[in-house]
N, C-alpha and C positions, 0 to 999 in steps of 0.2 A: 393152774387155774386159767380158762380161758376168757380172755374179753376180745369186745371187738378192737380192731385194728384204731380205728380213730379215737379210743377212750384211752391211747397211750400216753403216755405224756413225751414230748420232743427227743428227750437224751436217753428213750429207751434203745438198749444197743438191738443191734439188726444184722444178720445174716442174709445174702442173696444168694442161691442159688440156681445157675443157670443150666438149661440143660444142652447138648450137643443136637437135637434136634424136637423137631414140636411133639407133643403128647397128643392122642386122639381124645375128644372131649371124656369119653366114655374114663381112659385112663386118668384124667385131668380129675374127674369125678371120686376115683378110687384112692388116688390119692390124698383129695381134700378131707375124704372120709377118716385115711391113715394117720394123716398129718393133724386132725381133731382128736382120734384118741390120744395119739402121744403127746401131746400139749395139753390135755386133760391131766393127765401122769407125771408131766415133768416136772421134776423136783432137784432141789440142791439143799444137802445136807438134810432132809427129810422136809423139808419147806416148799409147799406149791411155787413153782415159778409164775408171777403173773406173766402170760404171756396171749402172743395172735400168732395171725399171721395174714399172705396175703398170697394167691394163686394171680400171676400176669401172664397172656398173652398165650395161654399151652404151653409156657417155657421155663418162666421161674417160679419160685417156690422161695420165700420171703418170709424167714420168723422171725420176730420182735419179742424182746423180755424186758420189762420193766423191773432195772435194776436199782430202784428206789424202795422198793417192797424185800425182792430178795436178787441176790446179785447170782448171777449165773457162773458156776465156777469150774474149774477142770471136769470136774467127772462128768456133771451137765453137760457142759457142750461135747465132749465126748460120747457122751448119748444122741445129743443131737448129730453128731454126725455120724455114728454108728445107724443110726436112723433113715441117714440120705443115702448112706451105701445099700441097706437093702433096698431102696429105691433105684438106686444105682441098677443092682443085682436083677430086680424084679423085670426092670423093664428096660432093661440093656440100652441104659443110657450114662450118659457122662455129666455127673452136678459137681465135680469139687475140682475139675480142672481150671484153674486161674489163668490159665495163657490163650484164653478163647476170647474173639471179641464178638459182643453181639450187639448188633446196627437194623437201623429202619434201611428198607430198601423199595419205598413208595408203600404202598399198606403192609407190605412182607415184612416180618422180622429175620433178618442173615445171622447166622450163625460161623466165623467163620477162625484160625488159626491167626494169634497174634504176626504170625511170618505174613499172613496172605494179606492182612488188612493191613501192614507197611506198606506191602507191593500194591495194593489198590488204594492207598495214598499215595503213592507213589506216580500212579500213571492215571491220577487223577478221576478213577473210580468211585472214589468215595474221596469227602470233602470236609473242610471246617466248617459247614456247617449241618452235615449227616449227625440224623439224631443215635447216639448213642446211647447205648445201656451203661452207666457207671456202678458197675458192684464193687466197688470200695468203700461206698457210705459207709458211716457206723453207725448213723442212729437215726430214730423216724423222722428225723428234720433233715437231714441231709438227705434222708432217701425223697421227701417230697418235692424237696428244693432241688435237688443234684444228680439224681438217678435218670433219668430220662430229659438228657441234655443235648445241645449242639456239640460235637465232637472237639470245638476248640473252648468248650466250659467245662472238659473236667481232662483227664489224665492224658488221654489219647491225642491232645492236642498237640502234642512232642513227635507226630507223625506228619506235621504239614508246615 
């Protein structure tokens, strides 16, 4: 069952997925379209998942399940991620690589190799206080509060 995103309640859990480069709006579109059916359909144990989600920036792809109603379980989120592979597949892109960092670069969003953004902390290219994308959140309250942060308020601060 789909609701909107802010009808969630805080501790619903949250997946981010980032992609390896921007989506053209057109594609950005086709996917909002994909990402509705199948969040119409998703189910755990035959029980609608209440869930949203949240399209940011041409780049990520943000689904919420309010695990108050029904709790999202192995096979579910294995659909869900079966789901971002053919995304993956469709549009030859990269959403479930974890060793990527994605940073503000003046209105740009970078997308760039955990190795490359040490080295551009390193020689001072990027900064404690470069806004960072944190996908670690678990749940709609950390993504509001902690997701789109200065880089020495969540993880990546261990780089400066």
């Amino acid at each position: 069952m789909l609701i909107p995103f802010e009808n969630l309640p805080e501790e619903s859990k949250i997946w981010i997925y980032q992609s390896n480069r921007k989506f053209s709006d057109a594609e950005f579109s086709e996917i909002e379209t994909d990402l509705i059916s199948f969040l119409e359909n998703w189910e755990a144990h035959s029980v609608g998942l209440e869930s949203s989600y949240q399209l940011k920036y041409n780049r990520f792809i943000i689904i919420a399940v309010n695990q108050d109603v029904q709790a999202a379980t192995g096979c579910s989120i294995d659909k869900s991620v079966q789901f971002i592979q053919k995304l993956e597949q469709k549009y030859n892109v990269d959403l479930l690589d974890k060793m990527n960092v994605t940073f503000k670069n003046g209105e740009h969003i970078a997308h760039k190799s955990l190795i490359d953004f040490k080295k551009m902390a390193k020689e001072k290219a990027v900064t404690e206080n470069t806004i960072v994308f944190n996908n670690l959140v678990n749940n709609v309250q950390e993504f509001n509060e902690s997701w789109e942060v200065p880089a020495m308020d969540s993880w990546h601060s261990r780089f400066f």
